[in-house]
VOKOL-939916 format. One line per 8 residues: number of its first residue (from 0); their letters; for each residue x, y, z of N, C-alpha, C. Coordinates in Angstrom, 3 decimals, padded with zeros to 6 digits. Layout:
<pts>
NUM> a> X Y Z X Y Z X Y Z; ...
</pts>
This chain:
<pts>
0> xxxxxxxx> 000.826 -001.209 000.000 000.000 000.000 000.000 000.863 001.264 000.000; 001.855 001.242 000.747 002.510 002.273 000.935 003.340 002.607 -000.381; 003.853 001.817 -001.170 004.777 001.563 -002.543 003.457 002.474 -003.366; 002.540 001.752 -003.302 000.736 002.709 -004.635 001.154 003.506 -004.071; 000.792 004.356 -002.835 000.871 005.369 -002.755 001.891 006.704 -003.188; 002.889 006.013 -003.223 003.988 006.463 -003.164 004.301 006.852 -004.880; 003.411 005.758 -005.795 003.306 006.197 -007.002 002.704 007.310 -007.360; 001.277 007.163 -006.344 000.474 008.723 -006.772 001.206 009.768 -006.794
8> xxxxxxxx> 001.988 009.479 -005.249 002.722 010.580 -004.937 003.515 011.437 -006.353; 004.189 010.316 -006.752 005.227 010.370 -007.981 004.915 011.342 -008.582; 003.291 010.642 -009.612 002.467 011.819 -010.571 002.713 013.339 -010.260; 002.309 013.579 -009.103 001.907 014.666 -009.109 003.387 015.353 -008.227; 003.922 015.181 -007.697 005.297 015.739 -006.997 006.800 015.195 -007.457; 007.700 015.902 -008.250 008.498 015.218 -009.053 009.479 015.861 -008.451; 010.644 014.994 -007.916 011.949 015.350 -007.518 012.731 016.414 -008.388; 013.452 017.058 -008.018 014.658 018.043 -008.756 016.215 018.104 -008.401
16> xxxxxxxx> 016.354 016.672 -008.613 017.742 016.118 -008.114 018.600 016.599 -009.400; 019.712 017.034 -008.903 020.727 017.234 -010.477 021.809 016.867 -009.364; 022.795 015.995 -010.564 024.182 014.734 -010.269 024.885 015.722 -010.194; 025.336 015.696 -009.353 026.915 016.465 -009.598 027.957 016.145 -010.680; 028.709 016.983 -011.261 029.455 016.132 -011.889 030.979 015.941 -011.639; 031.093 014.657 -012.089 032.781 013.449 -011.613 033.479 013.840 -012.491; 034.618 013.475 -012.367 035.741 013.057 -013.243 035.610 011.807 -013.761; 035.338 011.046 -014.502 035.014 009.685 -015.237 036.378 009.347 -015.963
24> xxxxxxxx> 037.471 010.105 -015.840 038.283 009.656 -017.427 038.948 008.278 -016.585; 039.006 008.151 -017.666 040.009 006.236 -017.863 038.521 005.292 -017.337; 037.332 005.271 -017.489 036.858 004.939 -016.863 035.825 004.528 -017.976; 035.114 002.805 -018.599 034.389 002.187 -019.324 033.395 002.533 -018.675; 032.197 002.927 -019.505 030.542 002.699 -019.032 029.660 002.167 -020.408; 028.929 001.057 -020.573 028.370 000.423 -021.031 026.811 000.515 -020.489; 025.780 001.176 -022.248 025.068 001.849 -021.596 023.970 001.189 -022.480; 022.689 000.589 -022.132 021.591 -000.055 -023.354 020.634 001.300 -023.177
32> xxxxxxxx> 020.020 001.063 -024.237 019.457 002.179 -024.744 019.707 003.492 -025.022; 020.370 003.755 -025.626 020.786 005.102 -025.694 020.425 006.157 -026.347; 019.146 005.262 -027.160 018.307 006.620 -028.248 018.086 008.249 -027.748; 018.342 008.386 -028.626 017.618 010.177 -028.463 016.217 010.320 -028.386; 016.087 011.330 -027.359 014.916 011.571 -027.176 014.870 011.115 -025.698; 015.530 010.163 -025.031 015.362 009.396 -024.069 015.981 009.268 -022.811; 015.969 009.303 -021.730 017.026 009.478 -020.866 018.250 008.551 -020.900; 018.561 007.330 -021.464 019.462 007.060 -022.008 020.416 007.375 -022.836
40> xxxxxxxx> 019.894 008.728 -023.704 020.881 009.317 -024.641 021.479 010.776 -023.527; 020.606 010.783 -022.735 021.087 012.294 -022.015 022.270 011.834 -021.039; 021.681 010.405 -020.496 022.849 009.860 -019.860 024.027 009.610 -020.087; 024.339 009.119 -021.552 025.223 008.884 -021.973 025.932 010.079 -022.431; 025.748 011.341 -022.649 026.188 012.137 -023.209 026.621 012.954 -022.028; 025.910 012.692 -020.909 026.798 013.268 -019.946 027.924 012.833 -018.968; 027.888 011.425 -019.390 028.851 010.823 -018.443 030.226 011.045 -019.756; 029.876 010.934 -021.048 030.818 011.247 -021.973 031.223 012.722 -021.506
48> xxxxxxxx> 030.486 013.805 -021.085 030.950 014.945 -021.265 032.316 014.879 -019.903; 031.995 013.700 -019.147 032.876 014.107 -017.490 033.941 013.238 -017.929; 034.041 012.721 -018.959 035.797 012.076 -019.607 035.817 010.598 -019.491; 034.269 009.898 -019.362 034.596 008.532 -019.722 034.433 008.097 -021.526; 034.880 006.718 -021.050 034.615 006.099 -022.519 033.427 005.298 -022.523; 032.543 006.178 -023.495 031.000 005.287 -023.358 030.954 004.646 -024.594; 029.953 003.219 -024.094 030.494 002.286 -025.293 028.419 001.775 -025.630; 028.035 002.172 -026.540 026.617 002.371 -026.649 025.806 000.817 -027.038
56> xxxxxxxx> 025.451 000.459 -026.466 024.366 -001.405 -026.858 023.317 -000.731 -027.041; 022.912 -000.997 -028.590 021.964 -000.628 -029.121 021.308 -001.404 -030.568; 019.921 -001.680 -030.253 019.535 -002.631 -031.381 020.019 -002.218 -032.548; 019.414 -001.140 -033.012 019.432 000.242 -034.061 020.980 000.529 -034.310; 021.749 -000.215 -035.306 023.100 000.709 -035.070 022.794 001.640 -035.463; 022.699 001.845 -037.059 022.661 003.120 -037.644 022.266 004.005 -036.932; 021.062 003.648 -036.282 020.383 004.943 -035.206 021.589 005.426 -034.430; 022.209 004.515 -033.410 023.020 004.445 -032.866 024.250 005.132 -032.795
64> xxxxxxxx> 024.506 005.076 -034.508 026.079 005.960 -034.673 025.434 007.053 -035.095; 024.147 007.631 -035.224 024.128 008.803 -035.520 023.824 009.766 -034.032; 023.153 009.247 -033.228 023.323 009.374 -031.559 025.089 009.445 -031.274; 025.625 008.487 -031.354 027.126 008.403 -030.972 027.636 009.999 -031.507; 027.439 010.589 -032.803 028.386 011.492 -033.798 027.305 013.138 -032.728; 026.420 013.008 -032.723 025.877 014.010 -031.476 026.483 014.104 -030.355; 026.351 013.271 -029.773 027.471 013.286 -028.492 028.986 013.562 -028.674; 029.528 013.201 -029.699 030.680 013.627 -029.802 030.821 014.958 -030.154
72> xxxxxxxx> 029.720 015.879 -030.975 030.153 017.259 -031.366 029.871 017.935 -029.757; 028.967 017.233 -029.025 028.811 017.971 -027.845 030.055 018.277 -026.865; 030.949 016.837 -027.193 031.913 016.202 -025.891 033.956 016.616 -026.654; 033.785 016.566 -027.980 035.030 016.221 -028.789 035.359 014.976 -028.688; 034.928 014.164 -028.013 035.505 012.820 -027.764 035.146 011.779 -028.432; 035.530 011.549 -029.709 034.810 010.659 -030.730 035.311 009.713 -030.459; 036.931 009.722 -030.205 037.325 008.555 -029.951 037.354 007.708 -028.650; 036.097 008.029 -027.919 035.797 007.635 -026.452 034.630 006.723 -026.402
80> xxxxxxxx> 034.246 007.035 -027.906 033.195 006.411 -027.914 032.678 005.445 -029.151; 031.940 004.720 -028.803 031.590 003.216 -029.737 030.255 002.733 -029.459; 029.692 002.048 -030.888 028.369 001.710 -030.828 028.507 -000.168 -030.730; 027.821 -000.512 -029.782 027.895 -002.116 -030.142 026.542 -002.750 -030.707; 026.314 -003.376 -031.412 025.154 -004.068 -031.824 024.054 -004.849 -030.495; 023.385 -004.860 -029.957 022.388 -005.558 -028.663 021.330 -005.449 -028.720; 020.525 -006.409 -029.217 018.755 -006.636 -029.001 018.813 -007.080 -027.956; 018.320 -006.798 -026.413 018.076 -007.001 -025.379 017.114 -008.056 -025.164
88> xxxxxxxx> 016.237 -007.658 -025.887 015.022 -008.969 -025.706 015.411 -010.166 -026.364; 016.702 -010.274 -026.847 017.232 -011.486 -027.314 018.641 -012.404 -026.094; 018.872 -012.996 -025.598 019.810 -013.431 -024.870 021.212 -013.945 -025.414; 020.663 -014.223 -026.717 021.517 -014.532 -028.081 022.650 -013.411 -028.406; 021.326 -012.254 -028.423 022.579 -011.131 -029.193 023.140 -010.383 -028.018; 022.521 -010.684 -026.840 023.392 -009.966 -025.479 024.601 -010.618 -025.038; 024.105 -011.960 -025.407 025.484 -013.053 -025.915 026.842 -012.189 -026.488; 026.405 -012.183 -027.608 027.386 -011.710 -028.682 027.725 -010.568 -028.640
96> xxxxxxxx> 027.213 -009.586 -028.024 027.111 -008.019 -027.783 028.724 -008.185 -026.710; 027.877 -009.313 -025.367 029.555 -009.401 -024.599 030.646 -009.519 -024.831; 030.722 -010.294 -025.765 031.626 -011.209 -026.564 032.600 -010.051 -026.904; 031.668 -009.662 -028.148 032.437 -008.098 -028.557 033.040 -007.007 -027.842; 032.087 -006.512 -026.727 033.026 -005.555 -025.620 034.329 -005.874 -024.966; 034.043 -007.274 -024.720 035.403 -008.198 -024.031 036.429 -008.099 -024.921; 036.826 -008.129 -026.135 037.482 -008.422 -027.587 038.233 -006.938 -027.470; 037.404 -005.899 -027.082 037.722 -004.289 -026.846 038.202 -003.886 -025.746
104> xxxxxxxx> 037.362 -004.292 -024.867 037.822 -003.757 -023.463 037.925 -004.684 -022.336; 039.085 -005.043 -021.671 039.043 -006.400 -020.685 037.995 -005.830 -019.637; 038.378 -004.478 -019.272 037.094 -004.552 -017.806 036.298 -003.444 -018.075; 034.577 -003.852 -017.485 033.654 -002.696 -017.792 033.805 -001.793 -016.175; 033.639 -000.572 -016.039 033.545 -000.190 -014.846 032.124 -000.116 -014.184; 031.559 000.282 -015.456 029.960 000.581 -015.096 029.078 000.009 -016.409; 027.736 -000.610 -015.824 027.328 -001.393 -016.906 025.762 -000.676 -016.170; 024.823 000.430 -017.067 023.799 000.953 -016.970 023.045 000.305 -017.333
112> xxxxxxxx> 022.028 -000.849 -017.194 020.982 -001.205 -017.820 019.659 -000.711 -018.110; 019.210 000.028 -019.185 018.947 001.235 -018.994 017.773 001.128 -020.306; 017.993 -000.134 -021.441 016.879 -000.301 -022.066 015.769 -000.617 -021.528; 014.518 -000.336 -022.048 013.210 -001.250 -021.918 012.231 -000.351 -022.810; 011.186 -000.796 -022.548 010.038 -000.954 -023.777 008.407 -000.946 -023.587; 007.690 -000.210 -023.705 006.451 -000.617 -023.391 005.368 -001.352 -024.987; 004.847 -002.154 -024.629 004.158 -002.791 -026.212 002.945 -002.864 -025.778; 002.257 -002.548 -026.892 000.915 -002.173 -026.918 000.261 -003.732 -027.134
120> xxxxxxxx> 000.654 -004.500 -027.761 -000.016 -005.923 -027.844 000.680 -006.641 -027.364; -000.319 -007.507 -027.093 000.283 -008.995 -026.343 001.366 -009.582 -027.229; 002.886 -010.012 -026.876 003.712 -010.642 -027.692 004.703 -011.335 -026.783; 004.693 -012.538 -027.564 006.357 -013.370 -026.958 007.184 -013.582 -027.579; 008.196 -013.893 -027.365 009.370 -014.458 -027.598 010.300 -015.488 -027.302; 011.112 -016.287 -027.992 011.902 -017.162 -027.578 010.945 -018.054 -027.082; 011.008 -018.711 -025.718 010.351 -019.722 -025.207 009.216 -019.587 -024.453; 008.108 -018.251 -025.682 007.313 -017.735 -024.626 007.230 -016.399 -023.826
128> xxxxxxxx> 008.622 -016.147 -023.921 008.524 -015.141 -022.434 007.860 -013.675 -023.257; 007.047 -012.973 -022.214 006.585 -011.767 -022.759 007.718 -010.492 -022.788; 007.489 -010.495 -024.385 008.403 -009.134 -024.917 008.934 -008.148 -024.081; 008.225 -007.432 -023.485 008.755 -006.324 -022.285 008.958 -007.043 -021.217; 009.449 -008.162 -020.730 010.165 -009.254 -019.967 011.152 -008.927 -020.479; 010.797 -009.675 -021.609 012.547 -010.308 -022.318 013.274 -008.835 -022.617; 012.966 -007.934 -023.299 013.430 -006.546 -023.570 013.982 -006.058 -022.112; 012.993 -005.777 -020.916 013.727 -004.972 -019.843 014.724 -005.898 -019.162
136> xxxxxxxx> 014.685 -007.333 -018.886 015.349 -008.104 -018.216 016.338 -008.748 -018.697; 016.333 -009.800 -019.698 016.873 -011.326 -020.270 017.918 -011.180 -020.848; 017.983 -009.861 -021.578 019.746 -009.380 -022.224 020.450 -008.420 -021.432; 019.591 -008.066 -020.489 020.329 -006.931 -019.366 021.131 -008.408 -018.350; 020.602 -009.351 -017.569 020.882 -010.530 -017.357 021.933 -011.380 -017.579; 022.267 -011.206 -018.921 023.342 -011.988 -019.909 024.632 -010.628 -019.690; 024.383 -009.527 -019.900 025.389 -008.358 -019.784 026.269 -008.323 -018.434; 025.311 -008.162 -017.365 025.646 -008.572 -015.674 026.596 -009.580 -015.834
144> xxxxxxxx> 026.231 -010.900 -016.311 026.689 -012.160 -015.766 028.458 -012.237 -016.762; 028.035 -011.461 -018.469 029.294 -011.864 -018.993 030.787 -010.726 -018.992; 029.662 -009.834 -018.566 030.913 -008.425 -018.310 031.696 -007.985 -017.113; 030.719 -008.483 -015.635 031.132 -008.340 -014.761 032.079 -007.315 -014.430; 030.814 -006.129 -014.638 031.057 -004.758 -014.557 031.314 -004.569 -013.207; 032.225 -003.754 -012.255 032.186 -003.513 -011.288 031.056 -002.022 -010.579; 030.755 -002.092 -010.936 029.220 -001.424 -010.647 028.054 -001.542 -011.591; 027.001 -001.761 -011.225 025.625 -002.500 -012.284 024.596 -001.148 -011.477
152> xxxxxxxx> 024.120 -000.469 -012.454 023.018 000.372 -012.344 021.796 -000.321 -013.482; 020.485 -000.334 -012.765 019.328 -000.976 -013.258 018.324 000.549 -013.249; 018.040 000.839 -014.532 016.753 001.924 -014.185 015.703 000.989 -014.183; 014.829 001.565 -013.417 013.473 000.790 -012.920 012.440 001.503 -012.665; 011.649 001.588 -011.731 011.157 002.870 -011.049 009.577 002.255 -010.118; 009.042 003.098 -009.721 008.366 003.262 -008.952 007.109 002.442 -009.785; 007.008 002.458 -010.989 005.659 001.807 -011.476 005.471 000.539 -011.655; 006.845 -000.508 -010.682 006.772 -001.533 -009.945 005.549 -001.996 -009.286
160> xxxxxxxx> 005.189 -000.671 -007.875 004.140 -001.077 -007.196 003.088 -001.469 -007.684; 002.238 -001.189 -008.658 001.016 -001.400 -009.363 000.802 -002.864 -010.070; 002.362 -003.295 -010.522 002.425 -004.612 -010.557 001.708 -006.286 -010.046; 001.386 -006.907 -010.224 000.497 -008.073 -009.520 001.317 -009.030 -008.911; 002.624 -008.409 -008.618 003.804 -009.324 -007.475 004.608 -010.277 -008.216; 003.903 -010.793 -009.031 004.598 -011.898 -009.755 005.924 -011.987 -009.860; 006.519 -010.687 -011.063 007.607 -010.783 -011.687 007.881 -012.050 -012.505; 007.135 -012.657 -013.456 006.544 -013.374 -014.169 007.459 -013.383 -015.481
168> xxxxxxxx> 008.115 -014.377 -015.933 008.708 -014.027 -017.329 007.469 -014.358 -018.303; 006.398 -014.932 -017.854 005.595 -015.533 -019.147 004.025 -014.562 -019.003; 004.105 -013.415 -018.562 003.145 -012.624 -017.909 002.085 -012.527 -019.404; 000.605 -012.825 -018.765 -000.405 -012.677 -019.904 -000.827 -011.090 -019.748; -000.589 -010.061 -021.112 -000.736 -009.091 -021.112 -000.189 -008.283 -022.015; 000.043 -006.766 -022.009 000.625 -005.894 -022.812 000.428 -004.751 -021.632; 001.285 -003.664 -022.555 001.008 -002.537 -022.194 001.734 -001.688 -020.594; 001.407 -000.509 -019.891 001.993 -001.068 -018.195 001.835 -001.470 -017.823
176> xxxxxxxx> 000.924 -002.693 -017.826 000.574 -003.502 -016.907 002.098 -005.006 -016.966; 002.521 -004.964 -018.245 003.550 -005.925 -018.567 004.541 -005.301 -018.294; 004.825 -003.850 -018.648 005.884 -003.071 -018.307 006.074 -003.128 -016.414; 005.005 -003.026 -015.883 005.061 -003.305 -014.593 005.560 -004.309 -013.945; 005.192 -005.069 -014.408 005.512 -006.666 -014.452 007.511 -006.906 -014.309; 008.052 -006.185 -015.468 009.027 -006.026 -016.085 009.869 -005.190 -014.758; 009.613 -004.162 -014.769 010.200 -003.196 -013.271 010.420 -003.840 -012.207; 009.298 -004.548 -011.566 009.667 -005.184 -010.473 010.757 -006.362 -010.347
184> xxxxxxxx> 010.505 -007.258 -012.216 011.387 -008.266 -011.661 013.030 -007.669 -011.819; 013.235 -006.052 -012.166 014.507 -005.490 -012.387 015.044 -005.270 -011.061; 013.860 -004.849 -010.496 014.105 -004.326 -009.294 014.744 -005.291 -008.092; 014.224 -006.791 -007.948 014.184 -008.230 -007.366 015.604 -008.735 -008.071; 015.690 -008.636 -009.176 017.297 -009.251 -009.634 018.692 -008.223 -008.959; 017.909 -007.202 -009.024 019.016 -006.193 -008.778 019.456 -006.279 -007.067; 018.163 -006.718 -006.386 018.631 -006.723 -005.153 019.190 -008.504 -004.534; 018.449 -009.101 -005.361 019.033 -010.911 -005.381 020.585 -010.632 -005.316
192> xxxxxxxx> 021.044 -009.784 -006.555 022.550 -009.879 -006.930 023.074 -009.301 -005.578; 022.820 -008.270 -005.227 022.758 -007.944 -003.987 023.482 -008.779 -002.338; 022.397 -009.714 -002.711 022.079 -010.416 -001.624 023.440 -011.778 -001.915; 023.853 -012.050 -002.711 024.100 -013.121 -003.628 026.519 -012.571 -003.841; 026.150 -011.248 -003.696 027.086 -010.646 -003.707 028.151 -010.887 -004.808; 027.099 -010.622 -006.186 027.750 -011.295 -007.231 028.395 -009.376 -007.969; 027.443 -008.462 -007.258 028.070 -007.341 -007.406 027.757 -006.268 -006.544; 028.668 -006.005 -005.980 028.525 -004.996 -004.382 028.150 -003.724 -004.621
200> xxxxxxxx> 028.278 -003.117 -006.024 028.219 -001.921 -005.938 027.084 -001.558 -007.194; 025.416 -002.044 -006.667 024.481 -002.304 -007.458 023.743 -001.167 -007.031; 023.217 -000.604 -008.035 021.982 000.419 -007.482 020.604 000.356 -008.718; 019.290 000.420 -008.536 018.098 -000.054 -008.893 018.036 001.579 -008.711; 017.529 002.129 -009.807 016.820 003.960 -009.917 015.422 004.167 -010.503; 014.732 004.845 -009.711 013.503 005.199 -010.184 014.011 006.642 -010.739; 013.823 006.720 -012.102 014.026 008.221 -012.162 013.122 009.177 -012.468; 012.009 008.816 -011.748 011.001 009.624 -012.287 009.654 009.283 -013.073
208> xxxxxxxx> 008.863 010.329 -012.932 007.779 010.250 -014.378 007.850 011.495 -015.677; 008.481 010.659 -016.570 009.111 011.674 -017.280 008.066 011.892 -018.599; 008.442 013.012 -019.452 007.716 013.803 -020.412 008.637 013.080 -021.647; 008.234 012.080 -022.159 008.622 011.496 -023.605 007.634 010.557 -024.202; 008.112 010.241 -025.186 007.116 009.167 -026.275 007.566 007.578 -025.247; 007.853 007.526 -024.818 008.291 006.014 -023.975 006.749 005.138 -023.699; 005.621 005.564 -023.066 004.675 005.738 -023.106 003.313 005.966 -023.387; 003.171 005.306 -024.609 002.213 005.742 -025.662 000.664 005.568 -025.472
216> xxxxxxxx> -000.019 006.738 -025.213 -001.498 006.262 -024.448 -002.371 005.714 -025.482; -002.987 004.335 -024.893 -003.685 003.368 -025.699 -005.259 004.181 -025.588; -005.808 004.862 -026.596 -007.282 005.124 -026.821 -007.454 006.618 -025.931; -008.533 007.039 -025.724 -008.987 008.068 -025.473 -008.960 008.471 -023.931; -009.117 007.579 -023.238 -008.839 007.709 -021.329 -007.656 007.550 -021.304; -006.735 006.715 -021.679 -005.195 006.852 -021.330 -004.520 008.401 -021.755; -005.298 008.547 -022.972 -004.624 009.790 -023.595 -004.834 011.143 -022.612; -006.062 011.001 -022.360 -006.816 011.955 -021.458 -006.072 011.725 -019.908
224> xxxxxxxx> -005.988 010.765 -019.344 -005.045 010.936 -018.337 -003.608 011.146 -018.430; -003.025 010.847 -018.866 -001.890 011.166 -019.397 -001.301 012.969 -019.084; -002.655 013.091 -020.340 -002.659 014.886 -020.966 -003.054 015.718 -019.574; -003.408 015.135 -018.475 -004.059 015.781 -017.292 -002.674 015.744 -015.739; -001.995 014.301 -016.546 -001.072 014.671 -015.713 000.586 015.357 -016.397; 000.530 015.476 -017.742 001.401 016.194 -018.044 002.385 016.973 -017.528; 001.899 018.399 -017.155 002.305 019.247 -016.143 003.013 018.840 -015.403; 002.704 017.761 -014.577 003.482 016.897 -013.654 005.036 016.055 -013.818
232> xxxxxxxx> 004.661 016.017 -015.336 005.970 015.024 -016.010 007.411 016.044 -015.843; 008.089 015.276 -015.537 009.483 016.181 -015.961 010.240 015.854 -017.496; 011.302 016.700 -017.921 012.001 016.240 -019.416 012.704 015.009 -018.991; 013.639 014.678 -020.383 014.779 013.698 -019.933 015.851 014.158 -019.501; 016.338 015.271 -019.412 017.583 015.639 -018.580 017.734 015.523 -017.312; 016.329 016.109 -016.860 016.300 015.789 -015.317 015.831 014.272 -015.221; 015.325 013.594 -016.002 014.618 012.177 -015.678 016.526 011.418 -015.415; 017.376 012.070 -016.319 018.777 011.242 -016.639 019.108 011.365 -015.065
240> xxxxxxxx> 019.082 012.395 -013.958 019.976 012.611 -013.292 020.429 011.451 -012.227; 019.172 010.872 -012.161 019.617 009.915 -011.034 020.315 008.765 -011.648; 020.015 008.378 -012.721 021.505 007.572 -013.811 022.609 008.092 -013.408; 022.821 008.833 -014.128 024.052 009.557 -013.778 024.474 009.703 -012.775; 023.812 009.872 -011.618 024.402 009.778 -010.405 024.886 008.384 -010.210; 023.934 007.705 -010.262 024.437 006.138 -009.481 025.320 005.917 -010.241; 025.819 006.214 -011.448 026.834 005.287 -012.312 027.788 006.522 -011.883; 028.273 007.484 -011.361 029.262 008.207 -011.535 029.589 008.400 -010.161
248> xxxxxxxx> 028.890 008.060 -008.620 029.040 008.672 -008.010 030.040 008.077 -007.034; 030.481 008.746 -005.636 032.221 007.608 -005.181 031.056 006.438 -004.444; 032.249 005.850 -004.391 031.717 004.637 -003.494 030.937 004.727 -002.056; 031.578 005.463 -001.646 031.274 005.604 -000.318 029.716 006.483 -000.264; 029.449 006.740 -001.189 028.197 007.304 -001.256 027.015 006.140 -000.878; 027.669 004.803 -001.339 026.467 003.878 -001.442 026.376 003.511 000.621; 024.295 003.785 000.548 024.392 003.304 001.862 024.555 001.611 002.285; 024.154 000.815 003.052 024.363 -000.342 003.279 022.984 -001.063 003.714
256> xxxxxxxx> 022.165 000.130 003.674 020.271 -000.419 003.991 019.299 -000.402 003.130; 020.122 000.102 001.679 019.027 -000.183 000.496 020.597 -000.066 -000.495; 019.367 -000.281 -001.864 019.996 000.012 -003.280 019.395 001.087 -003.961; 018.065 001.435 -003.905 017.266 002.147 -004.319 017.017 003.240 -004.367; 017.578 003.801 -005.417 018.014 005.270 -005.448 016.541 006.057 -006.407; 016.149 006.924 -005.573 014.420 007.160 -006.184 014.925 009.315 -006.168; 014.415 009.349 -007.374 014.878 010.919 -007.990 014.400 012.074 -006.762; 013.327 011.453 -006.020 012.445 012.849 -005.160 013.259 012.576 -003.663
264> xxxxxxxx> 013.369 010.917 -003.590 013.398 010.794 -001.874 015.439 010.607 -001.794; 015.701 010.191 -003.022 017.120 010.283 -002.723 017.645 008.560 -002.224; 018.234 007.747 -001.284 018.403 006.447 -001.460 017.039 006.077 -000.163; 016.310 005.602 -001.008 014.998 004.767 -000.577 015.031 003.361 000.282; 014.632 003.113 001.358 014.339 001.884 002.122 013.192 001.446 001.870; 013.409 000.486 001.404 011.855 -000.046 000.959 011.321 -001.010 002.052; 009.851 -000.945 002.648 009.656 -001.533 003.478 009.814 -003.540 003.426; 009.552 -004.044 004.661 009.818 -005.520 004.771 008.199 -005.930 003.766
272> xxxxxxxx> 007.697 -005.247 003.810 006.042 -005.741 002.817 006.451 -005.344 001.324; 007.345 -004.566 001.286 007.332 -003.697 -000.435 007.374 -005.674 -001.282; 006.475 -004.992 -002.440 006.091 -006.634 -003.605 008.091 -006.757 -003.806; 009.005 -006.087 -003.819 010.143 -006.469 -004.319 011.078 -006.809 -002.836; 010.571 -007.186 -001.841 011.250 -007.771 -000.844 010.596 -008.915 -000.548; 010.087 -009.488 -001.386 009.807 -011.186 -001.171 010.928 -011.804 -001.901; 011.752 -012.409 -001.019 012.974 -012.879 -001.171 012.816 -014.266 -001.827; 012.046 -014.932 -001.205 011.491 -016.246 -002.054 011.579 -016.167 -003.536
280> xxxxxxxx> 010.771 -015.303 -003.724 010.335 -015.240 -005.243 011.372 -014.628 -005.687; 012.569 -013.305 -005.182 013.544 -013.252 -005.876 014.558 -013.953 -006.025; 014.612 -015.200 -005.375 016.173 -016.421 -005.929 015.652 -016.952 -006.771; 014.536 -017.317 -006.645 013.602 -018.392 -007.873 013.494 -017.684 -008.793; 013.560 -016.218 -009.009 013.730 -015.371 -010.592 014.798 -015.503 -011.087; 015.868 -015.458 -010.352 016.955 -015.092 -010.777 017.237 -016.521 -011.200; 017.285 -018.093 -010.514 017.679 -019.029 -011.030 017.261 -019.208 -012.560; 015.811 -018.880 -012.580 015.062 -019.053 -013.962 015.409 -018.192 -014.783
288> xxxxxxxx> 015.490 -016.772 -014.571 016.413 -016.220 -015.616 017.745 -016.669 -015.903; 017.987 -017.698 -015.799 019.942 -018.029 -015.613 019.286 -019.181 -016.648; 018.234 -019.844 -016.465 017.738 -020.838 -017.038 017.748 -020.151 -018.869; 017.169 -019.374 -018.082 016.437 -018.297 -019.678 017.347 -017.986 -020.390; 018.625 -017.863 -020.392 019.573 -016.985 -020.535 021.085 -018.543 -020.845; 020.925 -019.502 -020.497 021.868 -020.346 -021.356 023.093 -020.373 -020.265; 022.501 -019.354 -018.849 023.726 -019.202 -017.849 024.455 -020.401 -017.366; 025.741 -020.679 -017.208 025.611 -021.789 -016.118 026.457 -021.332 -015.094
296> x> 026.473 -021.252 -013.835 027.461 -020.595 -012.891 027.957 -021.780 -012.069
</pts>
């Protein structure tokens, strides 16, 4: 109850956190999604601007290197930066996506998982699993396990709570209600790993309710609510900040009683009831995504 609420809250009261900015140079960040338009491209262009080398996983190359050649007139740093080929909702090409970074760079420092997707129709993939599953989770999953980035940032967010607990790879549905679905089980892997201590320096970000096409209102009441809470939405620059923070910020910043870094409240404790502290159900995700994913550890 307190998590819903806390969504309403969201709508209508939007944090105004801005990252400070680091020194990043000598320093890999590996970033999915990085389109324009999106807080993934703002992210990336600003951790490029503080002197790292950002290395872009993106379905879309072409899209991709034309995003990459923007950031560079912004940054000068063309040669800091690189597009890799990654369909996320594939485990295959997150496969091969690793493969390739490894071939380039022996160690990632920071690995942003930062794609996902909302779909308007019901769709699966692979063995079943629903599309905005496989898209927010199953190649983010394969990235974690083959790069073994020393810090893993998961965007996620608050529209977890509304979710039906599951965290379901085979969820019957579309739309946020699957996207929901999708958040929480980001949110549950991120803190499993956590727990599992496969990477210590993990942070899960709500960044907001932001003002972009990410979101596309299905029919005339979605549109209409939407358009009513507008006002409320913030851009992607500010939606980027709490990215940017968790992937740039020192260590010692991270507390030791959550992961959950939320744009308004700053690092979030989520209660012993929150749907993403049923611990049960998060080892049993994570084994089955390992299943999903061709892992063997």
């Amino acid at each position: 109850m307190a998590a819903t609420w806390r969504v309403a809250k969201d709508m209508m009261f939007q944090g105004n956190f801005k990252a400070p900015e680091v020194d990043m140079s000598g320093k890999t960040v590996v970033i999915t999604g990085p389109s324009r338009g999106g807080i993934g491209f703002e992210t990336a262009l600003a951790i490029a601007q503080q002197g790292a080398q950002v290395l872009l996983a993106a379905r879309n190359v072409e899209k991709a290197t034309s995003d990459l050649e923007i950031i560079a007139s912004h940054t000068g740093q063309a040669g800091k930066l690189k597009v890799f080929k990654c369909d996320v909702s594939s485990s295959e090409s997150a496969h091969e996506c690793a493969k390739e970074i490894l071939k380039a760079h022996s160690t990632v420092d920071v690995l942003i998982n930062n794609a996902g997707a909302v779909f308007e129709e019901e769709k699966t993939v692979g063995a079943g699993v629903e599309i905005s599953f496989a898209t927010c989770v199953l190649g983010h999953h394969v990235l974690n396990h083959k790069l073994k980035p020393r810090r893993i940032v998961w965007v996620t967010g608050d529209i977890y709570a509304i979710s039906d607990g599951t965290a379901n790879p085979y969820f019957k549905g579309a739309g946020v209600s699957a996207y929901a679905n999708a958040c929480l089980a980001r949110l549950m892997l991120a803190l499993e790993m956590k727990r599992r201590g496969i990477c210590q320096e993990i942070v899960a970000v709500h960044p907001g309710v932001i003002r972009s096409q990410f979101i596309k209102p299905k029919g005339c009441l979605e549109g209409a609510m939407l358009a009513t809470c507008d006002w409320a939405r913030i851009d992607v620059v500010a939606g980027a900040q709490s990215s940017i923070y968790a992937a740039t910020c020192p260590s010692g910043d991270f507390p030791d009683e959550t992961i959950y870094l939320h744009n308004k409240y700053g690092w979030y404790v989520l209660e012993p009831s929150d749907l993403a502290m049923n611990t049960e159900r998060s080892q049993a995700l994570f084994d089955e995504c390992d299943q999903l994913c061709s892992i063997a550890r």
